[in-house]
ZATIZA-505496 format. One line per field, with one value per residue: x, y negated, z negated of N, C-alpha, C in turn; residue number from 1. Coordinates in nm, 4 decimals. Layout:
N
nx: (X, ...)
ny: (Y, ...)
nz: (Z, ...)
cax: (X, ...)
cay: (Y, ...)
caz: (Z, ...)
cx: (X, ...)
cy: (Y, ...)
cz: (Z, ...)
num: (NUM, ...)
//
This chain:
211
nx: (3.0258, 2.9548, 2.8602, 3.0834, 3.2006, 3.0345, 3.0626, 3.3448, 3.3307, 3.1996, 3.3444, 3.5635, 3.3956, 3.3353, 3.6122, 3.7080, 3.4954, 3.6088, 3.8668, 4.1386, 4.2643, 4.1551, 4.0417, 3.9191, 3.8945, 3.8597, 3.6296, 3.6937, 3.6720, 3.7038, 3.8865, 3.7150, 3.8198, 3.9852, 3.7932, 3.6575, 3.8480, 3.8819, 3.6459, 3.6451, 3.8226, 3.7223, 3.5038, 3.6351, 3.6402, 3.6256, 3.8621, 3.9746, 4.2235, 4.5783, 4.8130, 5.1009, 5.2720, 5.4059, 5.2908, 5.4787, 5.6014, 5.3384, 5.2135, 5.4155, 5.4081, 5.1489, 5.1361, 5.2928, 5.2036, 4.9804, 5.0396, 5.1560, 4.9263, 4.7467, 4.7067, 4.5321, 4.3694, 4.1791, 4.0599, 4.1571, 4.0525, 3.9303, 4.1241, 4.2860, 4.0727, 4.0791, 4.3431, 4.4530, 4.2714, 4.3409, 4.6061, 4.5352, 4.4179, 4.5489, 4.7853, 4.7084, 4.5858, 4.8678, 4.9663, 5.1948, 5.1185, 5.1844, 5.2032, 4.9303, 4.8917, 5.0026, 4.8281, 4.5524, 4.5982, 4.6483, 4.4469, 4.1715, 4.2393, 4.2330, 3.9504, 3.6538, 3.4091, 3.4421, 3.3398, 3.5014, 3.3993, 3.3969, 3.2088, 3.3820, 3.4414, 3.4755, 3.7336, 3.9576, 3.8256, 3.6484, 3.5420, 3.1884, 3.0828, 3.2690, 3.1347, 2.8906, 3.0489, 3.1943, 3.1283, 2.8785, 2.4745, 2.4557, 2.6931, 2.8942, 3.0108, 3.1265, 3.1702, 3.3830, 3.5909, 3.5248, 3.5588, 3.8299, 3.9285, 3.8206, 3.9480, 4.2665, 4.2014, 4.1687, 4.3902, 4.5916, 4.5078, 4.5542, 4.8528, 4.9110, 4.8484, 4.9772, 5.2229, 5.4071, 5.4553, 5.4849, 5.4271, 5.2744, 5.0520, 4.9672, 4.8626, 4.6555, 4.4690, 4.3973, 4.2526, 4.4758, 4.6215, 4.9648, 5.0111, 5.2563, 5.2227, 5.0068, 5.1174, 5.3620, 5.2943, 5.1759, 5.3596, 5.5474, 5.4013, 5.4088, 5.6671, 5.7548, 5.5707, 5.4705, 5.6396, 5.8019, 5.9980, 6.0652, 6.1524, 6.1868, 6.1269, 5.7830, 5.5271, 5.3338, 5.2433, 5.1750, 5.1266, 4.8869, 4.6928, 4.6028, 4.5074)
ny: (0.5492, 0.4863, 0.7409, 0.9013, 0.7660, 0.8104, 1.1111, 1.0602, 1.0276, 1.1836, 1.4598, 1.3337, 1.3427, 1.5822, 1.6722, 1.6164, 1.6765, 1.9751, 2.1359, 2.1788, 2.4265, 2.5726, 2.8601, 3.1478, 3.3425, 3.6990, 3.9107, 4.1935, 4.4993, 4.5510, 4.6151, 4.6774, 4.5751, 4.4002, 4.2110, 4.1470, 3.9881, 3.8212, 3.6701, 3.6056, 3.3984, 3.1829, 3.1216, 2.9736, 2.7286, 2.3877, 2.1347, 1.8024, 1.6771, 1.7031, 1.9661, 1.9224, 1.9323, 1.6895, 1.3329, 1.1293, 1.2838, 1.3856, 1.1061, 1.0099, 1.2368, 1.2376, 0.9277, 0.9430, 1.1056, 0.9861, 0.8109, 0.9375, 1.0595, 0.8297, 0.7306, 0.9499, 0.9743, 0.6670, 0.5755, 0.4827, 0.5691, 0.7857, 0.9577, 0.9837, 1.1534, 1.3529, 1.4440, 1.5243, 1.6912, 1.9265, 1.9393, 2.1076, 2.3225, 2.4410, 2.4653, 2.6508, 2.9192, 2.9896, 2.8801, 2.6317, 2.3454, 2.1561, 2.3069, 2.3958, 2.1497, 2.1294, 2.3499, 2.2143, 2.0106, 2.1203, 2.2755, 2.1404, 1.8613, 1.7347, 1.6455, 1.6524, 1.7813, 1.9532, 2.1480, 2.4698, 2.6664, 2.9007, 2.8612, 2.8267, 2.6452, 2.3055, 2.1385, 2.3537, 2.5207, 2.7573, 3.0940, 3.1601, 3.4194, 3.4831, 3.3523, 3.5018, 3.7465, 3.6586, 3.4821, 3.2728, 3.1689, 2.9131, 2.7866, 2.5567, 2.5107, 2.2468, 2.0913, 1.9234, 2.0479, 2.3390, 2.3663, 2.3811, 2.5187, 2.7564, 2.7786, 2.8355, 3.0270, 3.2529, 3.2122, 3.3250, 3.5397, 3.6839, 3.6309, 3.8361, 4.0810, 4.1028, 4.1335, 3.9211, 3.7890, 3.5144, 3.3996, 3.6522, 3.6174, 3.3591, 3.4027, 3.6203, 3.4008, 3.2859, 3.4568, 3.5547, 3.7390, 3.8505, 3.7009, 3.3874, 3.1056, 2.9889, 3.0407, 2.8892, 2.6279, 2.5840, 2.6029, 2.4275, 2.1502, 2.1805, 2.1439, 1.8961, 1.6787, 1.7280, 1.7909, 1.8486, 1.6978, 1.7127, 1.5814, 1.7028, 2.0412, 2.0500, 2.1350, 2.3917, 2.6705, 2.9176, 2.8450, 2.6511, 2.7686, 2.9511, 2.7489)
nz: (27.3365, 27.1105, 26.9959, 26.9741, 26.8053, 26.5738, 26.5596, 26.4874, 26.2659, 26.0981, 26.1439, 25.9615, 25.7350, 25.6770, 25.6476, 25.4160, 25.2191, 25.2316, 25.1282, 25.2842, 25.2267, 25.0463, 24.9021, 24.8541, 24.4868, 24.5201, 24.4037, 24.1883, 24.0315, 23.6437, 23.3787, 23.0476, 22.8358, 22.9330, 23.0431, 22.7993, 22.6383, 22.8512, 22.7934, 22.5653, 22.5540, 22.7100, 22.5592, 22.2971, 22.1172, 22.1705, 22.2238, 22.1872, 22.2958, 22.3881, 22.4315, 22.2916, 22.0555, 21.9163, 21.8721, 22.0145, 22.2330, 22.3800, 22.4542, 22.6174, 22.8243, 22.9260, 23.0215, 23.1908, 23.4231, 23.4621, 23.5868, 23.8223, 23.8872, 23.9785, 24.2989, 24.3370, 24.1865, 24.0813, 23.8396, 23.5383, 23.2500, 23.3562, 23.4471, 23.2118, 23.0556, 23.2260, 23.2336, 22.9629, 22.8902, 23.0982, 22.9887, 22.7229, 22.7800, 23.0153, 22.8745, 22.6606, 22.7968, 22.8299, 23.0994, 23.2739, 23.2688, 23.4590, 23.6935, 23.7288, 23.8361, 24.0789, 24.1770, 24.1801, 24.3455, 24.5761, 24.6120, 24.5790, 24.6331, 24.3880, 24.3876, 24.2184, 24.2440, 24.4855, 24.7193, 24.8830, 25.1569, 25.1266, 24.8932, 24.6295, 24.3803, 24.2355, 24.0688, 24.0328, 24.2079, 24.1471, 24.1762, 24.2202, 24.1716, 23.9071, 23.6495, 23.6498, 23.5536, 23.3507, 23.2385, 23.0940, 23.2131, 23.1684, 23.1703, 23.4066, 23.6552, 23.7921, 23.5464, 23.3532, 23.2203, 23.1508, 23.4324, 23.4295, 23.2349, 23.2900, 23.5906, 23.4368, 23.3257, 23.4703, 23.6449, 23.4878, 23.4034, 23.6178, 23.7041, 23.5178, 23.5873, 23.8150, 23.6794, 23.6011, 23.8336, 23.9846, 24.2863, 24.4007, 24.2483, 24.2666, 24.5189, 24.4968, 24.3436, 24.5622, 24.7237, 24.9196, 24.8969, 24.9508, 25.2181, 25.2708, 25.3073, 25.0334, 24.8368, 24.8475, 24.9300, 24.6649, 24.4660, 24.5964, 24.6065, 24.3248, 24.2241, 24.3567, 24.2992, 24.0760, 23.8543, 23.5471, 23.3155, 22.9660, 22.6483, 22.4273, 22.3404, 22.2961, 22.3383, 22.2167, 22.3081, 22.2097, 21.9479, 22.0334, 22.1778, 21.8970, 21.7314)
cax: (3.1260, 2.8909, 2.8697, 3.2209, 3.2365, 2.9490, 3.1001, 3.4505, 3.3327, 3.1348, 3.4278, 3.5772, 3.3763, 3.3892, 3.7697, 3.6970, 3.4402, 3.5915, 3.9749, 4.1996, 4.3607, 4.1088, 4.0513, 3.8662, 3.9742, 3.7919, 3.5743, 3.7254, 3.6730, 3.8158, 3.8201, 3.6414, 3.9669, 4.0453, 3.6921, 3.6087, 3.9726, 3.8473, 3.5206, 3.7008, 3.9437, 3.6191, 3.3919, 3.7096, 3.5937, 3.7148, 3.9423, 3.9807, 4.3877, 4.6828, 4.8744, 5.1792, 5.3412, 5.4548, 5.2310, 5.5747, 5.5444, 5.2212, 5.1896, 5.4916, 5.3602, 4.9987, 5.1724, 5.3614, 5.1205, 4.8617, 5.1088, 5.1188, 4.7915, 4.6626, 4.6057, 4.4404, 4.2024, 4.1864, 3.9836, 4.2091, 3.9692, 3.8815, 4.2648, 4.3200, 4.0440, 4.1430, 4.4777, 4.4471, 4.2145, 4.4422, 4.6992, 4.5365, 4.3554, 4.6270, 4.9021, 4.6278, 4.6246, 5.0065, 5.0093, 5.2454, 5.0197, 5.2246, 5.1871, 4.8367, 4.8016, 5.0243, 4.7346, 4.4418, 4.6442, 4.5953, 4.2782, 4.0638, 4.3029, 4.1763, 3.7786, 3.5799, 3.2925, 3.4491, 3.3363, 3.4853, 3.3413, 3.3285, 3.1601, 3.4464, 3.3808, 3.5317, 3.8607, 4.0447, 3.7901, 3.6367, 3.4302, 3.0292, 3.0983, 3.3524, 3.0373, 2.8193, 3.1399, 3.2759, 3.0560, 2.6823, 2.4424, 2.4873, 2.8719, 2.8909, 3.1913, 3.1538, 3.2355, 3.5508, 3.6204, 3.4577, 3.6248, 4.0125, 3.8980, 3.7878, 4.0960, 4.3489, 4.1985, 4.1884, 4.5132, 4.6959, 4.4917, 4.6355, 4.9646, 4.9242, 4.8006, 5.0714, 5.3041, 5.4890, 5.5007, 5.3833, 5.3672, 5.1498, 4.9286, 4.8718, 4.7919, 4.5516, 4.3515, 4.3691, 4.2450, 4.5443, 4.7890, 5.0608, 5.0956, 5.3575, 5.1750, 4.9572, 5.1978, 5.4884, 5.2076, 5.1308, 5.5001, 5.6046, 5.3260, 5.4180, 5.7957, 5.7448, 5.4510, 5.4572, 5.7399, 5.8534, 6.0917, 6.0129, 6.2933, 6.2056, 6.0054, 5.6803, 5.4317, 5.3342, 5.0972, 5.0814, 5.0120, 4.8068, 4.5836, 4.5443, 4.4220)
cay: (0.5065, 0.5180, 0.8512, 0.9799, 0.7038, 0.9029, 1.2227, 1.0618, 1.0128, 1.3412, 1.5293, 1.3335, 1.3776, 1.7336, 1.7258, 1.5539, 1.7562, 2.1017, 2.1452, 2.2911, 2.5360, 2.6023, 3.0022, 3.2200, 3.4874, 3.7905, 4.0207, 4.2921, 4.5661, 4.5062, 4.7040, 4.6416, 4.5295, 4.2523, 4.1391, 4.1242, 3.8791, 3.7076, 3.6246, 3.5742, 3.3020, 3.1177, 3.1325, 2.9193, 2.5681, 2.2710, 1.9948, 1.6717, 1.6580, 1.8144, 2.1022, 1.8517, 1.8795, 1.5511, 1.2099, 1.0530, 1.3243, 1.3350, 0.9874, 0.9797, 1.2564, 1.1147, 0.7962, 0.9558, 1.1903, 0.8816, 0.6898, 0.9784, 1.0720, 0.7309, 0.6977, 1.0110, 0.9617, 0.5601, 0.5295, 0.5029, 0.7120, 0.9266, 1.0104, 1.0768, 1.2649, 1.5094, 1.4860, 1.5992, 1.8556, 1.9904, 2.0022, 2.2032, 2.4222, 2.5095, 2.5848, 2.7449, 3.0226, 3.0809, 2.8218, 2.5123, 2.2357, 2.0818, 2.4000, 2.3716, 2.0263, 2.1647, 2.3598, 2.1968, 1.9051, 2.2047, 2.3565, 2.0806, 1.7452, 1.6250, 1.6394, 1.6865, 1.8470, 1.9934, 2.3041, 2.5412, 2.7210, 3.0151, 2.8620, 2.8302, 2.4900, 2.2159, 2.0692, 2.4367, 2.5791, 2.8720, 3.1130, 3.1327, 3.5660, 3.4670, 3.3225, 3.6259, 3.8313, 3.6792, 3.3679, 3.2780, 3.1331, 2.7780, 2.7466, 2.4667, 2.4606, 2.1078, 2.0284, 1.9352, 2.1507, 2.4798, 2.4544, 2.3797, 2.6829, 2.8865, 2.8348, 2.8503, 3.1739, 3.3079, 3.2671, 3.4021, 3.7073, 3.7273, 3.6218, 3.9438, 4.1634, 4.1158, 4.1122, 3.7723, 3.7323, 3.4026, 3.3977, 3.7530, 3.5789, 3.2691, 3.4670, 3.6251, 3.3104, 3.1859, 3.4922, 3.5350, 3.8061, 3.9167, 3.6062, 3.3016, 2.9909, 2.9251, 3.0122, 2.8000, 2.4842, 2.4948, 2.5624, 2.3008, 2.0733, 2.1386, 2.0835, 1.7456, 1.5657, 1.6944, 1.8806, 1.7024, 1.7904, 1.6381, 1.5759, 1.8251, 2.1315, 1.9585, 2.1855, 2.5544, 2.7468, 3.0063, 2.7709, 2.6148, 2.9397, 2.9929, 2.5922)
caz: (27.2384, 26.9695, 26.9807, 26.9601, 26.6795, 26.5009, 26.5179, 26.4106, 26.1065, 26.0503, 26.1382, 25.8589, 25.5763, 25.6378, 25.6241, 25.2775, 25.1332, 25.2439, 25.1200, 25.4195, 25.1668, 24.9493, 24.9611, 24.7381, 24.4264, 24.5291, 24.2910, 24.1427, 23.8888, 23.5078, 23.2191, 22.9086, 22.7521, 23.0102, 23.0712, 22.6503, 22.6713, 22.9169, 22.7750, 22.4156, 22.5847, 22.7609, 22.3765, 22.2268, 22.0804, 22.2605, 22.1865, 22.2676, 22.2645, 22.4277, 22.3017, 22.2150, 21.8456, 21.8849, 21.9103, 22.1200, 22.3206, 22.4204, 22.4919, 22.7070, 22.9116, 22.9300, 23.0742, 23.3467, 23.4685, 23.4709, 23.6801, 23.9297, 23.9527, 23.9624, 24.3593, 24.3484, 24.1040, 24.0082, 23.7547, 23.4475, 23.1652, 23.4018, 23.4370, 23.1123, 22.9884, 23.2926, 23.1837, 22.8659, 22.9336, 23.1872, 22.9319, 22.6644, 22.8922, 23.0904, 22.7688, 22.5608, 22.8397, 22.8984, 23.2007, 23.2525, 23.3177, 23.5849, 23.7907, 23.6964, 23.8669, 24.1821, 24.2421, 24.2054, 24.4374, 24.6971, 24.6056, 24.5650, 24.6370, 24.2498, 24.4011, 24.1096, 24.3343, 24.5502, 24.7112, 24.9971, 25.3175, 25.0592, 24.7600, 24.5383, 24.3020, 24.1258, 24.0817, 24.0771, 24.3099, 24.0940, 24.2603, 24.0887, 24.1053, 23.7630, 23.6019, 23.5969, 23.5202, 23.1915, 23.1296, 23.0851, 23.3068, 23.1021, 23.2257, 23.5033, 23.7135, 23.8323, 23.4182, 23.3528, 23.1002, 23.2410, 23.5881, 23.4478, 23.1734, 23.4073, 23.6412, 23.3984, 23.2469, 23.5862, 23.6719, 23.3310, 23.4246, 23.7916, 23.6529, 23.3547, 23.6542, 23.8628, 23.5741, 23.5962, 23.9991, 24.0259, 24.3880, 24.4131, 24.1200, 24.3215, 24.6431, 24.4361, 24.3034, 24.6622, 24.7912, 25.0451, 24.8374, 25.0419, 25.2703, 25.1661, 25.2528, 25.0167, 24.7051, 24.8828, 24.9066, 24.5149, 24.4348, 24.6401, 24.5164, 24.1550, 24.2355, 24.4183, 24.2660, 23.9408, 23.7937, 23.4316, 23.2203, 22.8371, 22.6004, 22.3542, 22.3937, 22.2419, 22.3500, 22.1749, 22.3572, 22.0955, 21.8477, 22.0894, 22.1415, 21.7590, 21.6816)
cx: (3.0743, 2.8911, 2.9406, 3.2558, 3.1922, 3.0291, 3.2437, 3.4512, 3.2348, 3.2146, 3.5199, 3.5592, 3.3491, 3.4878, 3.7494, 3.6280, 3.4977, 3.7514, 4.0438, 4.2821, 4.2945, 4.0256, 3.9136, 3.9058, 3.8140, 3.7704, 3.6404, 3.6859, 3.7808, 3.8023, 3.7908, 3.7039, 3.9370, 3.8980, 3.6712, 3.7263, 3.9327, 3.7327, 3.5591, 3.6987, 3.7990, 3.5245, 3.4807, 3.6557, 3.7247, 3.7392, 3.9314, 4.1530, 4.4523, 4.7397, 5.0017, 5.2096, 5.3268, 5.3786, 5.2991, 5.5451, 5.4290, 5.1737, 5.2529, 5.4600, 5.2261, 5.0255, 5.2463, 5.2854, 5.0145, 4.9130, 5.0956, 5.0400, 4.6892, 4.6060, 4.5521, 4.3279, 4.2383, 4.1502, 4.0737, 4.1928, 3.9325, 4.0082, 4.2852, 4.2761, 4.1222, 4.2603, 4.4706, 4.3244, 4.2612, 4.5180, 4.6584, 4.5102, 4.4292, 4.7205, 4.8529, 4.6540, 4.7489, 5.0287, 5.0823, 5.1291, 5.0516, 5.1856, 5.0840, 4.7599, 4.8676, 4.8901, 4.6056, 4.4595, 4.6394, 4.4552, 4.1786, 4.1042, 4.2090, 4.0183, 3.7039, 3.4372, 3.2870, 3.4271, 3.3512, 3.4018, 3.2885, 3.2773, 3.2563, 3.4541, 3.4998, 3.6821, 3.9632, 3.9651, 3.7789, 3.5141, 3.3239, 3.0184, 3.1624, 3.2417, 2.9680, 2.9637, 3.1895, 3.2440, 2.9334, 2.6292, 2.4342, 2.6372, 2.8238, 2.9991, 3.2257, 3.2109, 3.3195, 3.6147, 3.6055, 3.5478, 3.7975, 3.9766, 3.9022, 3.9139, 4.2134, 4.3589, 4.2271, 4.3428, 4.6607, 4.6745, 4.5580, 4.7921, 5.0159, 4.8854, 4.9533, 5.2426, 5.4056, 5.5315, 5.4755, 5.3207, 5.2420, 5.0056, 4.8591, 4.7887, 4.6531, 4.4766, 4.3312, 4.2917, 4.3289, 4.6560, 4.8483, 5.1279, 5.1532, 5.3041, 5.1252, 5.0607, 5.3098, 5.4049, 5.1853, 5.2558, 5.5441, 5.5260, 5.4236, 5.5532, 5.8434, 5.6604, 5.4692, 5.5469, 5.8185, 5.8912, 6.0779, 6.1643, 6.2914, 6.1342, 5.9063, 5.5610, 5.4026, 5.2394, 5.0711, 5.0676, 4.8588, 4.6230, 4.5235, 4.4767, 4.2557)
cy: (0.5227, 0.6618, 0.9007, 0.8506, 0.7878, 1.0167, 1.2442, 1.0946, 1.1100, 1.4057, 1.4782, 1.3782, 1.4870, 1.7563, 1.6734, 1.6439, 1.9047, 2.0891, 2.2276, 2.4512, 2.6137, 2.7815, 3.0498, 3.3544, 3.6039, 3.9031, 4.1450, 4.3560, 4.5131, 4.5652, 4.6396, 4.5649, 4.4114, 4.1595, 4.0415, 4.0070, 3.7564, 3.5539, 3.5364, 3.4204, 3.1704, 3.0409, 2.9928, 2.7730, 2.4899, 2.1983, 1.8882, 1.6693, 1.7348, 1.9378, 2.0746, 1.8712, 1.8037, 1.4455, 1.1225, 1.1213, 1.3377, 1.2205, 0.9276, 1.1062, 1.2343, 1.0069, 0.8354, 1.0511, 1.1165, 0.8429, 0.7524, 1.0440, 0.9532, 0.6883, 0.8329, 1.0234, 0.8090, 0.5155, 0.5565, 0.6309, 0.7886, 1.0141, 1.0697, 1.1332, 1.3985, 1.5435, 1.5597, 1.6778, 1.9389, 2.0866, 2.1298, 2.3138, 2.5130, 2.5328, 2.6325, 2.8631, 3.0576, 2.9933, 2.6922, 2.4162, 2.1463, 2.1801, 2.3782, 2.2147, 2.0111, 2.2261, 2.3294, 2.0508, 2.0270, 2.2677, 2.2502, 1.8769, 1.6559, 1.6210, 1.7138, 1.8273, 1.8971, 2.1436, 2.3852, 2.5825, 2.8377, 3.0553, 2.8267, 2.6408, 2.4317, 2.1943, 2.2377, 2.5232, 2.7431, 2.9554, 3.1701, 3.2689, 3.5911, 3.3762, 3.4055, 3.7162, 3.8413, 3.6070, 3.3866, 3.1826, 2.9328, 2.7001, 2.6955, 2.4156, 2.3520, 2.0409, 2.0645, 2.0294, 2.2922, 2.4757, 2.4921, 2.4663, 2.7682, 2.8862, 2.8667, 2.9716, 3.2865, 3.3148, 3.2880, 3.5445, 3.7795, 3.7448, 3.8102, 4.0161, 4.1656, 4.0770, 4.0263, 3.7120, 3.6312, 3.3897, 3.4906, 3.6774, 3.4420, 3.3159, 3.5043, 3.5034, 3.2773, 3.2873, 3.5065, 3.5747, 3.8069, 3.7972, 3.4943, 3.1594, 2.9356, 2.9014, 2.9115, 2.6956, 2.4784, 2.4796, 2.4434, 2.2018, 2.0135, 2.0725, 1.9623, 1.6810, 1.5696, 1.7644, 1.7432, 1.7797, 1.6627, 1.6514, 1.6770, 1.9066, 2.1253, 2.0043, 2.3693, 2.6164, 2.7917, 2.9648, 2.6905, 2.6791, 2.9293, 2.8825, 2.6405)
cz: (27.0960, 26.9276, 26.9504, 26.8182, 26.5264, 26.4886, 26.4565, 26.2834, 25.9861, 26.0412, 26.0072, 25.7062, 25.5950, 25.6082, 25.4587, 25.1645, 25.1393, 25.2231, 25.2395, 25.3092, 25.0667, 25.0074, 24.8456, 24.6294, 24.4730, 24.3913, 24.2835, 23.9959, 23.7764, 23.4141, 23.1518, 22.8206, 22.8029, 22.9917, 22.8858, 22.5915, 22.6979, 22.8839, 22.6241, 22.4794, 22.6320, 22.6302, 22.3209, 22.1738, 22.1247, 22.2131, 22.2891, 22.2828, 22.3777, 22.3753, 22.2751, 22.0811, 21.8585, 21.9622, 22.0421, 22.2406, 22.4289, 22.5443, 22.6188, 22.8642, 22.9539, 23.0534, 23.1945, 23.4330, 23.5412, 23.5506, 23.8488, 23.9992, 23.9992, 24.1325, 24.4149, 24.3072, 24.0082, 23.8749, 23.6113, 23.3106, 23.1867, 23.4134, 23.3325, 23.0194, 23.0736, 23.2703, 23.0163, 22.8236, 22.9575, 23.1182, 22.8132, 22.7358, 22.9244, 22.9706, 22.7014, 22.6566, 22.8764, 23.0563, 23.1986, 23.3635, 23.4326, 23.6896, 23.8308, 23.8303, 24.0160, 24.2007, 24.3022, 24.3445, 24.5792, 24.7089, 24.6198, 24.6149, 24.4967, 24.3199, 24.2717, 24.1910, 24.4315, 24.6218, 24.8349, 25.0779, 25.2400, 24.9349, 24.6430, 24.4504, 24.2301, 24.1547, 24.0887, 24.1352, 24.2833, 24.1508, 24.1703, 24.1096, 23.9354, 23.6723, 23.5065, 23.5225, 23.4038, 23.1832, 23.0854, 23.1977, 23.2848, 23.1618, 23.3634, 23.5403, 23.7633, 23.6852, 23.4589, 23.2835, 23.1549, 23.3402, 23.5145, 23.3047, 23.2345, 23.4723, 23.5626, 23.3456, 23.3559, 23.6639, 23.5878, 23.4043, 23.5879, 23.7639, 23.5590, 23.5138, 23.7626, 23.8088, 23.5944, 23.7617, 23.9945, 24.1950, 24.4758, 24.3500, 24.2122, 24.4539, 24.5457, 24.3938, 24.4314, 24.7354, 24.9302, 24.9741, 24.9898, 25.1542, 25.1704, 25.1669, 25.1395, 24.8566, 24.7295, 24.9212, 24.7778, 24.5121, 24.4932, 24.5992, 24.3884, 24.1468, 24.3043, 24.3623, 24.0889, 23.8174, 23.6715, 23.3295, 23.0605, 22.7480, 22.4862, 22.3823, 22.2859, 22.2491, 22.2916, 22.2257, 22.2444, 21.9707, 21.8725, 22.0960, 22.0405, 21.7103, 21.6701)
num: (1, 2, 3, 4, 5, 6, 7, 8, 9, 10, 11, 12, 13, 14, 15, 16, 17, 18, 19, 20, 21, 22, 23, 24, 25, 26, 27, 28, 29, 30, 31, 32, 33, 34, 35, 36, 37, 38, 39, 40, 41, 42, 43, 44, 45, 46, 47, 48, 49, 50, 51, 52, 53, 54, 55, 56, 57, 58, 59, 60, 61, 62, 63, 64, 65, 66, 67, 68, 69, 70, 71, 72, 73, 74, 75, 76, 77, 78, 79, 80, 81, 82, 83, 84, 85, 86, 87, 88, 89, 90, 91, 92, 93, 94, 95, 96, 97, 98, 99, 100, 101, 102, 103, 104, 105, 106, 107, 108, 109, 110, 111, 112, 113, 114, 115, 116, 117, 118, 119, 120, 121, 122, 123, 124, 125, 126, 127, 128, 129, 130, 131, 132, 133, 134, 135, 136, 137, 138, 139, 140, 141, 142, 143, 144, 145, 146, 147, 148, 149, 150, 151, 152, 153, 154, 155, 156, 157, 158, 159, 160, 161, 162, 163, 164, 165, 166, 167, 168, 169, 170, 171, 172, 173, 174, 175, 176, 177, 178, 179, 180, 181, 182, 183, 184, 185, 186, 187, 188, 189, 190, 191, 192, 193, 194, 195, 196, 197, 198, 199, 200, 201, 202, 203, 204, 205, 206, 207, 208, 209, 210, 211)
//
């Protein structure tokens, strides 16, 4: 009895530490163009803020975001630095930040440290080939900052590569183009957990970008 108790709870914290969905983007060639982009977008100096115009704004998505991330990740300040991380992060590159937080609710279920079967790290589960490729050997994908950089830059460029598919673009980050699961688990994610519509449009990427 002990035994099969023991291995209950091994088989657990493997299901814990190892995401069931979590895939990997596979290495590919890039021209000089994309890569020298890539590397730009990564260089950028970091904020503390959202990419909000408006203070009301902001605040009011802050507060509902907090509410429904809260029993995934309890800890109040830890909520909403990652939240507003998230948010610049993800509308500095051209991504909506709710989408953004569909995926990593599949890639990583919010695990800060989390890391697949095939290496891929952190809360959006970036694989340490996109390191050598367009960072330095200083970049640490368990930071908060670095991983939801790294993913968000990563999947603009999947997005720009498969010129506005979203569902090709997420196959691609997941490693798993062409089939429909894994893009019909973020989508559905983003459109059940975290899909939010704001009362004005309050956010500018491409002012965002240029800050």
């Amino acid at each position: 009895m002990k035994t099969l108790t023991h291995i209950s709870l091994l088989l657990a914290a493997l299901f814990l530490t190892f995401p069931a969905q979590a895939g990997g983007q596979r290495e590919e060639a890039m021209s000089a163009n994309v890569r020298s982009s890539l590397q730009r977008g990564l260089a950028d100096t970091a904020v503390t803020r959202t990419a909000f115009r408006q203070a009301a704004d902001e605040t009011a998505w802050l507060n509902e975001m907090s509410r429904r991330l809260a029993k995934r990740m309890p800890d109040a300040s830890e909520r909403m630095e990652f939240l507003t991380t998230l948010h610049w992060e993800a509308s500095r590159a051209g991504v909506d930040p709710q989408l953004m937080l569909g995926l990593i609710q599949v890639e990583s279920g919010f695990r800060k440290y989390a890391v697949s079967p095939v290496g891929a790290r952190g809360y959006t589960q970036v694989m340490p080939f996109w390191v050598k490729a367009i960072g330095n050997p200083d970049h640490n994908l368990f930071q908060l900052r670095t991983n939801l950089r790294y993913g968000a830059l990563i999947l603009r460029h999947y997005i720009d590569i498969e010129r506005g598919d979203l569902f090709r673009a997420l196959g691609r980050f997941n490693g798993s183009l062409g089939r429909p699961e894994y893009p019909n688990l973020v989508v559905g994610a983003w459109k059940r957990h975290w899909d939010y519509q704001p009362s004005t449009k309050s956010a500018d990427t491409a002012s965002a970008s240029r800050s």
